[in-house]
N, C-alpha and C positions, 0 to 999 in steps of 0.2 A: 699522812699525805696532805700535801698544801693543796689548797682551796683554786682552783683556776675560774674564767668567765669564759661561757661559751654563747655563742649566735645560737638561738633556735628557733628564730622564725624571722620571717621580712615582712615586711608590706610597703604600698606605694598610693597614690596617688594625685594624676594629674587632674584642674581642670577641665570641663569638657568640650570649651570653647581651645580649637586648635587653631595657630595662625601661622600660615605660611608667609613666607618670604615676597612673594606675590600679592600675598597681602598686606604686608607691612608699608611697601614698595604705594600700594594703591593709598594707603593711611598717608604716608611723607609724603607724594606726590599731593595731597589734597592742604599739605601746609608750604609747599612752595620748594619741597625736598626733593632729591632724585637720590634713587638708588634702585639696584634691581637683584636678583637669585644669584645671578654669576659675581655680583659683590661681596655679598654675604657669604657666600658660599667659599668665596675665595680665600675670605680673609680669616674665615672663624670654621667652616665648615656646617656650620647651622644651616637647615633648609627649613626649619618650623619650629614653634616650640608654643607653650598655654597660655593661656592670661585668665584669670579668676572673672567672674561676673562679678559687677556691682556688689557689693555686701557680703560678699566670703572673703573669711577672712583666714591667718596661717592657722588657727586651733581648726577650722574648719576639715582644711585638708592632713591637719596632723592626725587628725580624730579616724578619717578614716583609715590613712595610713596604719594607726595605733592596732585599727581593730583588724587588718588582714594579717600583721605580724602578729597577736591573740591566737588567731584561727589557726596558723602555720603551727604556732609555739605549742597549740592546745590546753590555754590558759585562759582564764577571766580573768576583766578590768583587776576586780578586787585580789587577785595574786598578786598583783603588782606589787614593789615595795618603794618604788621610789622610779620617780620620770623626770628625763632628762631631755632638755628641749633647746636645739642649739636654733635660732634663727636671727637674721638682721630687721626682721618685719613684723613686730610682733601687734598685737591685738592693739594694745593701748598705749598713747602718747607715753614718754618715758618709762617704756616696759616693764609697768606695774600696774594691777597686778599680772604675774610672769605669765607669760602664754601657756605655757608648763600647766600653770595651775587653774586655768580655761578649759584645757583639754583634762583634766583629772575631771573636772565636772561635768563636760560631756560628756565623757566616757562612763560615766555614774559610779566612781571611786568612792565609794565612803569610808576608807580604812584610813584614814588619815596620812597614807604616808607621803614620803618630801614630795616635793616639785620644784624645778627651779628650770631657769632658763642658761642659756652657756650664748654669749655673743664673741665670737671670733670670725665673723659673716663666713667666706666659701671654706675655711677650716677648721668651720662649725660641729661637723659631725665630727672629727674625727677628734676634735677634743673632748667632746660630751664623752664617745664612745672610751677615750683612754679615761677619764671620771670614772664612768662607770663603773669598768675593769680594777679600776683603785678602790672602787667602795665594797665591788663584791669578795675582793684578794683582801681587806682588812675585815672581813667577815659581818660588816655593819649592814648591806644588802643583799637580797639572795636572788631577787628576781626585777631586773632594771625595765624600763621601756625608753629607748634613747630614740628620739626622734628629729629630721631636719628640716623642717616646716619652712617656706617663702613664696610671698605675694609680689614679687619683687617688678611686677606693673604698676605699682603706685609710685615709685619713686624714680622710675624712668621719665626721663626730658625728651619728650617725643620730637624737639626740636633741635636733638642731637643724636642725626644719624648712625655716629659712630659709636657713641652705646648702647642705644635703645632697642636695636635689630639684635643682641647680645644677648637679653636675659627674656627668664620666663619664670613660670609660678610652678609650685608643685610640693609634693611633702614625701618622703621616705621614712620607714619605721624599722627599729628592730628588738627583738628582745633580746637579753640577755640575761643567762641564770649562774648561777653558781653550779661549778661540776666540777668531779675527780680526772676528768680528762681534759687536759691543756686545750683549751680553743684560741683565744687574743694572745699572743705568744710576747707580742713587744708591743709599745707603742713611744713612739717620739717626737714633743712637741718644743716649736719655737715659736718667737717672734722678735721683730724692731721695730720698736718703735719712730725712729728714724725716717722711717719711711710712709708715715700716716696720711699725707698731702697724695699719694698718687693712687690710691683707690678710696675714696670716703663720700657719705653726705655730709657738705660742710656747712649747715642749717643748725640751728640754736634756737630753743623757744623760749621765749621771753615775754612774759608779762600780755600769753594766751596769744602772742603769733609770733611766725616763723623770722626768725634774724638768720639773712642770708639763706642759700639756697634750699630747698628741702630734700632736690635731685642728685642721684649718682652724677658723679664725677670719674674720671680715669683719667691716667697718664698710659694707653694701651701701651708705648715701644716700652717705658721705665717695667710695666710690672711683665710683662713677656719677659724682657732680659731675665729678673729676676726672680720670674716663676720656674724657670729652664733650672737654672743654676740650683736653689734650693730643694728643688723636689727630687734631682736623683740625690744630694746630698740626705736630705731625711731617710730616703729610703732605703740608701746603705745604713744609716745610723740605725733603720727599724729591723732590717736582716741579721748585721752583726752582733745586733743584743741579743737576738732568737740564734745566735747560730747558724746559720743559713746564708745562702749563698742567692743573687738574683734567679740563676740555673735552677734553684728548688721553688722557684713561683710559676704555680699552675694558672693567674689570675691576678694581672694585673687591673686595679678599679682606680685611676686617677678624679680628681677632680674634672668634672666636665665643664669647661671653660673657654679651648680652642683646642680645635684639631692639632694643628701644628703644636703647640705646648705637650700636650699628650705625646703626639710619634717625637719630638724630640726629647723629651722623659725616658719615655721607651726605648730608642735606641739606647741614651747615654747608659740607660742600664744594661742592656743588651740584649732588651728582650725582642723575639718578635710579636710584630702587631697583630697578630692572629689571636695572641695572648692577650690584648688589650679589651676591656670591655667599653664601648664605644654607645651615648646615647645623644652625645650632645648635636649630632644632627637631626633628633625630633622633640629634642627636650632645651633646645639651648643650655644658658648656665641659670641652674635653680638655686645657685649661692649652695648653702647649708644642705640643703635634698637633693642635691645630685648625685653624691656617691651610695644613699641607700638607696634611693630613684634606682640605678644603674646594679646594686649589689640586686633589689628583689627581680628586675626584671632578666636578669643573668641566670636567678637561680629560680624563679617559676618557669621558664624558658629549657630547664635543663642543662647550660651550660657550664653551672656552678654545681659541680656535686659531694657528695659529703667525703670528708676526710681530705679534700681540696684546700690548698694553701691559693689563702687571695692578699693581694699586697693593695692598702685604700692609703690613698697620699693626697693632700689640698691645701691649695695654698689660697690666701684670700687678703683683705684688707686689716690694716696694722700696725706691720705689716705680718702677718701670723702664717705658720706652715707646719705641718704635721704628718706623720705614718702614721699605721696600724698595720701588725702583720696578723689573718686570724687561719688559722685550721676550722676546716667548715665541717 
């Protein structure tokens, strides 16, 4: 019998500083910006979402994450065999050493195994996660910890209204082990490059400072067009390699990004929204930690329950997009 990966535990963690929309509105009105709740709201569905204190950084919040998907999984640090850490924000200037391997030493790892980090920003997780699934299915790991850590208020241009009301900070965790029962059934991943100019930080350091910007950038109408279009296309391509039909998804978990990108995901596939797991109106877009943000609090909540097919799809800057189908 071949070797499968299954989920057995989440975890999550937000910031504890929450910011509404009300108060972002009060932050831009103090640099000469207007916006208000009914903007925000309208345009993204976000009514709030974290931002980290001074000095926490993403291993911070990955760490605790790390350790409620542990407790779920009922494993220690030291089971682990290998940690997989997708974020765009990581610890240290040119993401080394990897954030990944931050978190192994908070966590107090001493078994030596991998660490590495995965950058494909908001379709962060769901690459690490298909990683993983490939390392534990060639037999080389038997017990993963994929996590999607981001501090993503540092690189917001608070004097650009129109994305800085968008994102927030926060970290989601999951484990994953080797079993004789099918869990990650499919996963499918792309990207184009082609399209690198309409979501990036387009900053370069050079000779110990920043050449050009060091702030997110969007082109919001180019990447909506083409977050619609790609994401039911993955996620037929993640159904058909399982087998499966949208009709047999108990749980759909999109990237949290925009409201409107989600219910038109969802219809195109034909799901109803009822089926949709929905946080980005208290979490904004966390990049890389939204879909396990969104997978642990679905399933400490009770609304993910086991033997449940969940469908996690993201698309993010690249321009990079990806499924996962998992049996929970």
């Amino acid at each position: 019998m071949g070797t499968y990966s299954r989920i057995v535990g989440t975890g999550s963690c937000l910031p504890p500083r929450r910011v509404t929309n009300q108060d972002l509105a009060a932050m831009l009105a103090g640099r000469g910006l207007e916006t208000s709740d009914e903007w925000i709201v309208s345009r993204s569905g976000i009514s709030a979402r974290h931002f980290a204190d001074d000095g926490v950084l993403s291993s911070d919040l990955a760490v605790t994450a790390a350790q409620h998907a542990l407790q779920m999984a009922q494993l220690t640090p030291d089971d682990i065999d290998l940690i997989i850490l997708a974020t765009s924000t990581p610890d240290y200037l040119g993401g080394f050493p990897s954030t990944a391997c931050v978190v192994q030493r908070k966590l107090g790892i001493t078994n030596h195994c991998a660490a590495l980090d995965v950058q494909a920003v908001c379709s962060g997780f769901v690459y690490a996660l298909s990683v993983a699934d490939s390392f534990i299915r060639s037999g080389m790991h038997k017990r993963v910890l994929v996590i999607g850590a981001e501090v993503f208020s540092r690189i917001l241009d608070f004097n650009d209204r129109t994305t800085c009301v968008l994102f927030g900070d926060g970290a989601g965790a999951v484990v994953i082990t080797a079993s004789e029962q099918p869990g990650i059934l499919s996963s499918k991943l792309h990207a184009d490059g082609r399209h690198t100019d309409i979501l990036r930080v387009p900053g370069h350091m050079s000779g110990g400072a920043v050449s050009g910007s060091a702030f997110l950038t969007m082109d919001g109408q180019a990447v909506f067009k083409l977050a619609v279009s790609v994401l039911e296309q993955v996620a037929n391509e993640a159904l058909h390699a399982a087998g499966l039909q949208a009709a047999d998804v108990d749980w759909l978990i999109p990237h949290q990004a925009n409201i409107r990108i989600m219910q038109g995901t969802a219809k195109k596939l034909g799901l109803p929204l009822e089926k949709m797991i929905v946080t980005v109106d208290q979490h904004g877009n966390t990049s890389a930690a939204s879909i396990p943000l969104a997978l642990d609090v679905a399933t400490r909540d009770g609304r993910i329950k086991p033997g449940q097919l969940v469908l996690m799809e993201g698309v993010g800057g690249g321009f990079t997009w990806g499924a996962a189908l998992a049996r929970m």
